[in-house]
Backbone as JSON Lines, residues from 0, in Angstrom:
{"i":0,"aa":"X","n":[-7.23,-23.2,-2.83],"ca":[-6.43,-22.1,-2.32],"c":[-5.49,-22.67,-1.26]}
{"i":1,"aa":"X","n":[-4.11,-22.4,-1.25],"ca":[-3.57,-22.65,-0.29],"c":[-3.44,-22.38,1.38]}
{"i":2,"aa":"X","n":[-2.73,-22.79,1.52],"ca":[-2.97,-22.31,3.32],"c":[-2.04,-21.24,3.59]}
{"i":3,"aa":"X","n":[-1.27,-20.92,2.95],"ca":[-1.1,-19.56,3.11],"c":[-1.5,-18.02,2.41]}
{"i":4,"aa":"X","n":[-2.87,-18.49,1.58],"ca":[-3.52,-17.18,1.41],"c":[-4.37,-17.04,2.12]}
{"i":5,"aa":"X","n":[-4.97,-15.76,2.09],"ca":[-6.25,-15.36,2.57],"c":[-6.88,-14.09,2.38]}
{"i":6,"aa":"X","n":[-8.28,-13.81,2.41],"ca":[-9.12,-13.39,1.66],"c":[-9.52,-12.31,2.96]}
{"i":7,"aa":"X","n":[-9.53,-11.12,2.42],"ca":[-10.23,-9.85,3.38],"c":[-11.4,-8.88,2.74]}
{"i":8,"aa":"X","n":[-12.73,-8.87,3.45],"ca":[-13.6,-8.13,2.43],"c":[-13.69,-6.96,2.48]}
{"i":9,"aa":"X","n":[-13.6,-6.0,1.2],"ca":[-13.52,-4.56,1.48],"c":[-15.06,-4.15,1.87]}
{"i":10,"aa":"X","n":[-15.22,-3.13,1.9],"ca":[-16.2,-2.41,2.22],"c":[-17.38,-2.46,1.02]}
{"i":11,"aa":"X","n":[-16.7,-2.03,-0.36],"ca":[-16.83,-2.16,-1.39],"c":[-17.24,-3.1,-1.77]}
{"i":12,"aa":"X","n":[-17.06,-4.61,-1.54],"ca":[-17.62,-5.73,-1.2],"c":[-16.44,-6.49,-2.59]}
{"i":13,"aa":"X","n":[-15.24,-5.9,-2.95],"ca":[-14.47,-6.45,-3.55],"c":[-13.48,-7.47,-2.33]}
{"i":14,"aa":"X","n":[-12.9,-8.27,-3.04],"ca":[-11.58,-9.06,-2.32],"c":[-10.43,-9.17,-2.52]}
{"i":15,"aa":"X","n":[-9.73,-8.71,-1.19],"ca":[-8.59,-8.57,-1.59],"c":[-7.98,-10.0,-1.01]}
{"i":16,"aa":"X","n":[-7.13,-10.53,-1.88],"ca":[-6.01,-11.89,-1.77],"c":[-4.57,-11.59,-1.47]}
{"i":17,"aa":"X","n":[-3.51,-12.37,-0.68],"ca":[-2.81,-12.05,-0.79],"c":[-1.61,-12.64,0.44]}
{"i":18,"aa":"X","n":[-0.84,-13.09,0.57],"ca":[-0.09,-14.01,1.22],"c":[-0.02,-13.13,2.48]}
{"i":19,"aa":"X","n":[-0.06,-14.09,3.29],"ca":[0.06,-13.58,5.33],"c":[2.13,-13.85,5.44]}
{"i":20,"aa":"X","n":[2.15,-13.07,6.17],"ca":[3.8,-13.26,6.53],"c":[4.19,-12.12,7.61]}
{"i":21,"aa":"X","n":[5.37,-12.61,8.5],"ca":[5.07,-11.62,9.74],"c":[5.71,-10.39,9.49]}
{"i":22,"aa":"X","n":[5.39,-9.25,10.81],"ca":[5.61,-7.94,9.91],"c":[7.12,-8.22,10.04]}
{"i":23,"aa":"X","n":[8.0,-7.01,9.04],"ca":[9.33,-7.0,9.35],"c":[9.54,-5.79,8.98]}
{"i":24,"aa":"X","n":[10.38,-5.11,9.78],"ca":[11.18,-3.77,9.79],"c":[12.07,-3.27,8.66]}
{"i":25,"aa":"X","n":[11.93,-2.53,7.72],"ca":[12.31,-2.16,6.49],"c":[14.05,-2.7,6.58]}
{"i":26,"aa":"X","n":[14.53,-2.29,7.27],"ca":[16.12,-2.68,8.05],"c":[16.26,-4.49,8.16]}
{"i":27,"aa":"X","n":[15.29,-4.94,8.55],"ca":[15.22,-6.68,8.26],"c":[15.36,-6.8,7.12]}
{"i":28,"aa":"X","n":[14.0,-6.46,6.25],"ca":[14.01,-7.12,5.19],"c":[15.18,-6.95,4.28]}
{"i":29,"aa":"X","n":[16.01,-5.48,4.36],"ca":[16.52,-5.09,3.7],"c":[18.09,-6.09,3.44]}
{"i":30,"aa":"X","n":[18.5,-6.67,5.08],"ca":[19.49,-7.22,5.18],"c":[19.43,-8.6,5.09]}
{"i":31,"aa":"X","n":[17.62,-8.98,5.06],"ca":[17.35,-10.95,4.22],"c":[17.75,-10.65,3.12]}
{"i":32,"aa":"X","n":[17.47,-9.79,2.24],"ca":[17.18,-9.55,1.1],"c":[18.86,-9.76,0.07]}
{"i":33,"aa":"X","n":[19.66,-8.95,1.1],"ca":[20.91,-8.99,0.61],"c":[21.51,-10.19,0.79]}
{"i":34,"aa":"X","n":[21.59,-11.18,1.73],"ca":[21.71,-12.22,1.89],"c":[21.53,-13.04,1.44]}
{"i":35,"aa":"X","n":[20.17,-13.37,0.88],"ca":[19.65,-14.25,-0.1],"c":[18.87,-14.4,-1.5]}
{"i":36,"aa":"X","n":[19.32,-12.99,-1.59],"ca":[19.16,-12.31,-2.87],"c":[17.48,-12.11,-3.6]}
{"i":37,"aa":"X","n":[16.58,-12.01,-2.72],"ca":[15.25,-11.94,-2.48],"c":[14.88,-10.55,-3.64]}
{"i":38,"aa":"X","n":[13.23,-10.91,-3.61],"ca":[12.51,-9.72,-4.74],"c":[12.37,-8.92,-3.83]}
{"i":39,"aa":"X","n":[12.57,-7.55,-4.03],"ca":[12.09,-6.64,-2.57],"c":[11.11,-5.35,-3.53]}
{"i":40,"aa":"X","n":[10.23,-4.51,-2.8],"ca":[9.38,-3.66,-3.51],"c":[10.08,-2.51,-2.49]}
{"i":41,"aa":"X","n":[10.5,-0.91,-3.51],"ca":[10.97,0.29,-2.64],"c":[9.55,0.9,-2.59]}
{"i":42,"aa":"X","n":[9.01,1.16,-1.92],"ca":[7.63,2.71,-1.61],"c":[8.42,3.57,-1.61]}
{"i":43,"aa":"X","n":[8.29,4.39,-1.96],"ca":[8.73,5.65,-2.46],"c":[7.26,7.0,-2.41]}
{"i":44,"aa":"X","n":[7.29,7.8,-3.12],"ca":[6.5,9.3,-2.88],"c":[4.87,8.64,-2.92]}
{"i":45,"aa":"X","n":[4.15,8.69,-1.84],"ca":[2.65,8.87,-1.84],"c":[1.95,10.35,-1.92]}
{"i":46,"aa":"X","n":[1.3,10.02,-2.55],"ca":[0.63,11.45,-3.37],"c":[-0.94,11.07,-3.05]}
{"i":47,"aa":"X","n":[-1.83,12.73,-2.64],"ca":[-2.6,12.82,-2.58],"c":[-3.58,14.07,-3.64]}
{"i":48,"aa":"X","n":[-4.2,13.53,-4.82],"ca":[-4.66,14.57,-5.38],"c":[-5.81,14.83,-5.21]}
{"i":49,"aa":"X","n":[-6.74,14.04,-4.4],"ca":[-8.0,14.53,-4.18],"c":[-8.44,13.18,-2.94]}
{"i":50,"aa":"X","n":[-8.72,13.91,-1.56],"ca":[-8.78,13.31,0.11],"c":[-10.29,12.28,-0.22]}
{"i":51,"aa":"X","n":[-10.57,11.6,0.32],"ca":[-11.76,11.21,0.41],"c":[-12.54,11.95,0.9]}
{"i":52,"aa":"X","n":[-12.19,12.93,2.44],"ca":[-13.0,13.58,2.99],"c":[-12.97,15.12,2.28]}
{"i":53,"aa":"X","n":[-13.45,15.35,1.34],"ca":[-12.94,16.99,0.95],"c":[-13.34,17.87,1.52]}
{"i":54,"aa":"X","n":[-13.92,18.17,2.36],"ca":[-14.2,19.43,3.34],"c":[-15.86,19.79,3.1]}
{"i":55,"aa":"X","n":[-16.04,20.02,4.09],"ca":[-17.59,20.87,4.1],"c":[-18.0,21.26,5.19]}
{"i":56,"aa":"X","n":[-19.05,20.99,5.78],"ca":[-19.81,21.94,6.87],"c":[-19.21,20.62,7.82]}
{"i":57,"aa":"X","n":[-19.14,19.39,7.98],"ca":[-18.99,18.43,8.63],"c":[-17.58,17.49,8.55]}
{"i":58,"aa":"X","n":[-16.65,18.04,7.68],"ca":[-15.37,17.39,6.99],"c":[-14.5,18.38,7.0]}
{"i":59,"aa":"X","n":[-13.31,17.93,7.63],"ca":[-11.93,18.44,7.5],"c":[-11.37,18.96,6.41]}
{"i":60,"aa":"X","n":[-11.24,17.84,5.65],"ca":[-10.43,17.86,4.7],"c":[-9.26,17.4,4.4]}
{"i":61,"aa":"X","n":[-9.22,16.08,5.63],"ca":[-8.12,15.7,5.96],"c":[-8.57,14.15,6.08]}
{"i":62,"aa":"X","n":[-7.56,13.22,5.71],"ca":[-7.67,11.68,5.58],"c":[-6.75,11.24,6.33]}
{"i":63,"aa":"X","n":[-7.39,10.13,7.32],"ca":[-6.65,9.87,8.18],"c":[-5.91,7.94,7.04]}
{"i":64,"aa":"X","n":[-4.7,8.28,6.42],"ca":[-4.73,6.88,5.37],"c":[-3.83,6.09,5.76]}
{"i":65,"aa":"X","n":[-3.96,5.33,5.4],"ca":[-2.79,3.99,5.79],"c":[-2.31,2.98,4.33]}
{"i":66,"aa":"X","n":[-1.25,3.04,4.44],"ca":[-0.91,2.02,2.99],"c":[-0.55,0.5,3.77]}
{"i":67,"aa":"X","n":[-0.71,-0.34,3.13],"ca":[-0.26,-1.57,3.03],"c":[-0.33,-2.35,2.16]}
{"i":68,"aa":"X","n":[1.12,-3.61,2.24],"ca":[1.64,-4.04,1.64],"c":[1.82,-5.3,2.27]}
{"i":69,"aa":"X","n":[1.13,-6.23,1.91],"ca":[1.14,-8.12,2.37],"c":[0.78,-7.84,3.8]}
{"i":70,"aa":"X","n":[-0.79,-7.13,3.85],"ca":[-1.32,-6.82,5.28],"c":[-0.19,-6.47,6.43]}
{"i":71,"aa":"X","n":[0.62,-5.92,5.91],"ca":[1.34,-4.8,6.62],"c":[1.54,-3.6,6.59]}
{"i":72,"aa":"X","n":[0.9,-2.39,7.22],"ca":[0.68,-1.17,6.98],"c":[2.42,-0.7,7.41]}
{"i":73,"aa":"X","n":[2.63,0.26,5.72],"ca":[3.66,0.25,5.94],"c":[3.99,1.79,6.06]}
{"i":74,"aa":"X","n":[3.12,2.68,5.83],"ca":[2.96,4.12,6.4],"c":[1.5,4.21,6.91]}
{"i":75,"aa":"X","n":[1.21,5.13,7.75],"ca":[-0.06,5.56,8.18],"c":[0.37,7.24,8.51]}
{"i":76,"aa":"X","n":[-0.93,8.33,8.17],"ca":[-0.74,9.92,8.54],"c":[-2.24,10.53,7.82]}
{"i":77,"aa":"X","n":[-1.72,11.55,8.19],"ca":[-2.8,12.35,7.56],"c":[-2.81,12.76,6.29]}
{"i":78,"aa":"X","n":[-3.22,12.94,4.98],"ca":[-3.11,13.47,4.15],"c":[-4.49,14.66,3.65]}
{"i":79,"aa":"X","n":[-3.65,15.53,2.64],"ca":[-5.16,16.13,2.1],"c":[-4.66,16.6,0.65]}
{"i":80,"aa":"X","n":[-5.7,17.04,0.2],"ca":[-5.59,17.67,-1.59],"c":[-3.62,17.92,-2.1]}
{"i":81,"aa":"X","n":[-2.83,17.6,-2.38],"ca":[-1.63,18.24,-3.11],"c":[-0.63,17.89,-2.0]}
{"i":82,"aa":"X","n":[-0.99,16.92,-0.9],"ca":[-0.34,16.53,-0.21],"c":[1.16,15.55,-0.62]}
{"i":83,"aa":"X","n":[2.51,15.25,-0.94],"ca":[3.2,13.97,-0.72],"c":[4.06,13.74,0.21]}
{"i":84,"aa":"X","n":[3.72,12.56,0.39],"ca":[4.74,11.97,1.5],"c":[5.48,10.91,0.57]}
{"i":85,"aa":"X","n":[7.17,10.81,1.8],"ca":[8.23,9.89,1.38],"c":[7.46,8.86,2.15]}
{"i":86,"aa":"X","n":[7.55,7.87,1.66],"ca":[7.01,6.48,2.64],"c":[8.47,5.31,2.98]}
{"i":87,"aa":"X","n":[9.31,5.96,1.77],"ca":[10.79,4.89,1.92],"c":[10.7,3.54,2.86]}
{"i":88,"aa":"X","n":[10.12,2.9,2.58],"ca":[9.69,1.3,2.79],"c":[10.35,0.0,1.78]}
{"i":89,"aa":"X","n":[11.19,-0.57,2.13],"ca":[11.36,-1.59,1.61],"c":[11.01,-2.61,1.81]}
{"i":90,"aa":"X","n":[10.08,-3.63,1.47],"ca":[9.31,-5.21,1.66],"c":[9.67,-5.65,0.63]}
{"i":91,"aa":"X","n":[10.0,-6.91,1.05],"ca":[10.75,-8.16,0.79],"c":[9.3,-8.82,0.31]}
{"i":92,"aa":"X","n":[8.97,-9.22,-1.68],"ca":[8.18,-9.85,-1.86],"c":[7.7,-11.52,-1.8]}
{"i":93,"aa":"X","n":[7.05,-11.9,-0.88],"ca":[7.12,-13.43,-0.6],"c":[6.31,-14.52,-1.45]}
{"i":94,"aa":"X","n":[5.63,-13.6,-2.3],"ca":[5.14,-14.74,-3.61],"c":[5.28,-13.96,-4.98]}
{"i":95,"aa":"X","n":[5.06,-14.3,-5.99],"ca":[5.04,-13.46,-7.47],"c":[4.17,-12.53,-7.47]}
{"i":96,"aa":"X","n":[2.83,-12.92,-6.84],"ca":[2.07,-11.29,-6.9],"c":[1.92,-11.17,-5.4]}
{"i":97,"aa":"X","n":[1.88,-9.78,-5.09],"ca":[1.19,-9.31,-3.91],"c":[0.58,-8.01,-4.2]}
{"i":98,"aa":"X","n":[-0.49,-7.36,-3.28],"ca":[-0.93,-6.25,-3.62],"c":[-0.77,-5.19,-2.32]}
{"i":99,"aa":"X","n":[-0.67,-3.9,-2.57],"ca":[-0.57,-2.4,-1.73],"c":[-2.08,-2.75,-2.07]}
{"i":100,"aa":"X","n":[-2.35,-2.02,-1.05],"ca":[-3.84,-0.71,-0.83],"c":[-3.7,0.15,-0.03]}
{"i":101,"aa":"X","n":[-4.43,0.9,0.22],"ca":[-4.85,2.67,0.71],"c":[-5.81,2.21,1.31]}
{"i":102,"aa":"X","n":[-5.86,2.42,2.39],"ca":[-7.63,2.79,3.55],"c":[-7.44,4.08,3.89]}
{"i":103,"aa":"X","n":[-8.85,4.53,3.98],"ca":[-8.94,6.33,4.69],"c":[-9.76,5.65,6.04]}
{"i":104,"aa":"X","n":[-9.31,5.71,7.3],"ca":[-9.62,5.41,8.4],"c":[-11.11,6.28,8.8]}
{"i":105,"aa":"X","n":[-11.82,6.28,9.17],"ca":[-12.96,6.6,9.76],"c":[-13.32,6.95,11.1]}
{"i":106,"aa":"X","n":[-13.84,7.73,11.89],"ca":[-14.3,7.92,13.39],"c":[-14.95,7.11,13.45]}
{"i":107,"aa":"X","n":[-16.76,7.39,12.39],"ca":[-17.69,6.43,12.8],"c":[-17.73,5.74,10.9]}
{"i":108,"aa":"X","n":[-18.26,4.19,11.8],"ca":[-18.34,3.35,10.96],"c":[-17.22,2.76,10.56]}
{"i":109,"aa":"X","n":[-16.98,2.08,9.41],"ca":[-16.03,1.32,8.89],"c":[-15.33,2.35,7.79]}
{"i":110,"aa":"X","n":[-13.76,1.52,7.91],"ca":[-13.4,2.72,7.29],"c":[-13.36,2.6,5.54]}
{"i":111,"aa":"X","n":[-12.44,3.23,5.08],"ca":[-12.89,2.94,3.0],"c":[-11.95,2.66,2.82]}
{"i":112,"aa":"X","n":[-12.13,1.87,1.6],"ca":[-11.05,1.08,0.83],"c":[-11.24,2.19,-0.66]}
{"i":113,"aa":"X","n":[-9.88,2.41,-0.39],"ca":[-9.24,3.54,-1.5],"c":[-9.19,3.16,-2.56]}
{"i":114,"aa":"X","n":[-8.42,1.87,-2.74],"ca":[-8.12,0.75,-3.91],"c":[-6.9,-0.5,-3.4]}
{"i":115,"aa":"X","n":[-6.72,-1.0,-4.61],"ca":[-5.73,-1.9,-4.44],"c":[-4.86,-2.16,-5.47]}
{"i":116,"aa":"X","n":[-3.43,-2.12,-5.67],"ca":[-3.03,-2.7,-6.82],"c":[-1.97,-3.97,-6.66]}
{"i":117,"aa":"X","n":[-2.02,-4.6,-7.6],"ca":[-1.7,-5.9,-7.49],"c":[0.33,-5.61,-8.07]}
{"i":118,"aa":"X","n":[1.3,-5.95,-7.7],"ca":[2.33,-5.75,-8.0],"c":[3.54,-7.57,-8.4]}
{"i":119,"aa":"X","n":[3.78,-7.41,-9.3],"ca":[4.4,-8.54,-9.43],"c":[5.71,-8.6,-9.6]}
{"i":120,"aa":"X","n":[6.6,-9.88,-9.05],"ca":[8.03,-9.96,-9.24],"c":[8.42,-9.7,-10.86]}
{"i":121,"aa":"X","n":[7.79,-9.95,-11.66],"ca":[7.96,-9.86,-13.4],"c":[7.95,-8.4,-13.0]}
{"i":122,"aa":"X","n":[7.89,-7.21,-12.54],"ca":[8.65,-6.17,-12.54],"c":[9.97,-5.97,-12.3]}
{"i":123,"aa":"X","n":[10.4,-6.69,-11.72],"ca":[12.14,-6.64,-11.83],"c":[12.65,-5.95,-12.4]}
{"i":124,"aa":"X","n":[13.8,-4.99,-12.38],"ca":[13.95,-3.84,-13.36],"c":[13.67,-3.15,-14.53]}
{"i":125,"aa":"X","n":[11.94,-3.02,-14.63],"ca":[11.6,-2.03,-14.96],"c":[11.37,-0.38,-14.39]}
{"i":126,"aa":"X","n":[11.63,-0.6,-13.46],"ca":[11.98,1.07,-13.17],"c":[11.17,1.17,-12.51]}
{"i":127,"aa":"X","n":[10.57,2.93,-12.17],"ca":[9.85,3.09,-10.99],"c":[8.46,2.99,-11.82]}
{"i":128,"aa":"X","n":[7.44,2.75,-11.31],"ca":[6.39,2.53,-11.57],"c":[5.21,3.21,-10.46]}
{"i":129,"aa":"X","n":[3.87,3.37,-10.97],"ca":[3.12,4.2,-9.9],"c":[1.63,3.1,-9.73]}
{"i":130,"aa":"X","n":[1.35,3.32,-8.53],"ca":[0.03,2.79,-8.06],"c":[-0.93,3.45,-7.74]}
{"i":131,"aa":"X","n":[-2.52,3.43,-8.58],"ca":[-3.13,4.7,-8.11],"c":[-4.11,3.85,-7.44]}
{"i":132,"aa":"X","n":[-4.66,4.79,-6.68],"ca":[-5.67,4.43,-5.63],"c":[-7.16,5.44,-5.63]}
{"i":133,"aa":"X","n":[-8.15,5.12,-6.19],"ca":[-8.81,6.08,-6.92],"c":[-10.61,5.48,-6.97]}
{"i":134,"aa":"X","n":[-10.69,4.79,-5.71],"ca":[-12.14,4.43,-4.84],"c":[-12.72,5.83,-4.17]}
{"i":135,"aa":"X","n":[-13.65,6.44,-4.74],"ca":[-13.76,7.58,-3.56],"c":[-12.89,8.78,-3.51]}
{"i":136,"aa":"X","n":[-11.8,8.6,-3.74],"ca":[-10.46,9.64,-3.65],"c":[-9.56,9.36,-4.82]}
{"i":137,"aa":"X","n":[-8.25,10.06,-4.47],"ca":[-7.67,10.21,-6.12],"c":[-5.84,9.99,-4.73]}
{"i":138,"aa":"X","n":[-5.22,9.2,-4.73],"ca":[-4.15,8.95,-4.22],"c":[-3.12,8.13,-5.47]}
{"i":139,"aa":"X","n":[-1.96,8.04,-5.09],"ca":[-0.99,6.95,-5.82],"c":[0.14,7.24,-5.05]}
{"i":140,"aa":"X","n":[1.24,5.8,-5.16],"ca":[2.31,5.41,-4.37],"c":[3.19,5.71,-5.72]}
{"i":141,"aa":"X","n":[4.95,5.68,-5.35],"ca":[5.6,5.45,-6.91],"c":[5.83,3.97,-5.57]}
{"i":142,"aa":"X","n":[6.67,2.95,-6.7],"ca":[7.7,2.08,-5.96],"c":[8.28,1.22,-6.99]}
{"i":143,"aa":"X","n":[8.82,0.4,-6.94],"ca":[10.11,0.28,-7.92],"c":[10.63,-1.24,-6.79]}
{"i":144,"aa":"X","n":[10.6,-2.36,-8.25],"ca":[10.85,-3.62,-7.83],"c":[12.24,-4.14,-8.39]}
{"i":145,"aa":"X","n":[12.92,-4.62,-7.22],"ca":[14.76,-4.75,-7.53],"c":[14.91,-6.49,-6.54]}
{"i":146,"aa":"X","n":[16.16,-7.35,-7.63],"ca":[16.4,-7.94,-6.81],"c":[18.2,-7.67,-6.2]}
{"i":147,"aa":"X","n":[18.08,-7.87,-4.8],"ca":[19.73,-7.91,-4.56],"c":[20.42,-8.57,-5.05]}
C-alpha cells in the first residue's frame, strides 16, 4: 500500500480506503480544476428516506449526518424521514477511485457508519448518478463526475 493511503475502521468493522489530501473549499477546487483540467465530483441533492434514529420513547427522529468525500466532510445537518438537502460541493478527484460515506453522529458512544460508495474517474460523462447509503438507515447523494 502506498504512503498515501490509509485505512479507517468503521464501526461495522468494514474498511474504508482512500487517499488523504488537504481540505479545500469548493471555490479552490473549482478554480485548480479549471486550470489544470482536473476530474472533479458535483454533490448535488442528499436524500433521506428512512433516519437511523426513527423515533420512539427515547429518539427524535432526527440524524445528526455528515457526508464525506476523501475524509473531508463535505456537508454536515440534521436530517429525518423525506428530508433533501442541496449539498452543491465540488471535489477535485485525486486518484481514480475515491469513496463518499454518510455517518449519523451519536451523543453517547460511537457514532454509525451509514455506508460507503466507492466513485471512479471512469465516470466521466456519464451523467448524474446516485449513492445510496443504506447501513441502519435508508439515505443517498445524486453527484455527477465532469472533467474541465
Amino acid at each position: 500500500m502506498s504512503k498515501t493511503l490509509g485505512v479507517t475502521a468503521g464501526l461495522v468493522g468494514a474498511a474504508v480506503v482512500g487517499a488523504y489530501a488537504a481540505p479545500a473549499s469548493a471555490q479552490g477546487s473549482k478554480l485548480r480544476a479549471q486550470r489544470k483540467g482536473l476530474i472533479m465530483v458535483h454533490f448535488a441533492n442528499f436524500h433521506c428516506t428512512r433516519p437511523n434514529d426513527p423515533g420512539g420513547i427515547f429518539e427524535s427522529g432526527v440524524d445528526d449526518v455528515s457526508l464525506k468525500f476523501d475524509h473531508i466532510e463535505i456537508w454536515r445537518g440534521e436530517m429525518k424521514g423525506g428530508r433533501t438537502r442541496n449539498v452543491d460541493r465540488q471535489m477535485v478527484m485525486s486518484g481514480p477511485e475515491m469513496r463518499v460515506w454518510a455517518l449519523e453522529h451519536d451523543n453517547i458512544g460511537g457514532d454509525d457508519l451509514l455506508g460507503t460508495q466507492v466513485i471512479r474517474q471512469d465516470e466521466v460523462s456519464k451523467g448524474w448518478r446516485r449513492a445510496y447509503f443504506q447501513v441502519g438507515a435508508d439515505y443517498y447523494v445524486d453527484y455527477n463526475v465532469w472533467q474541465s
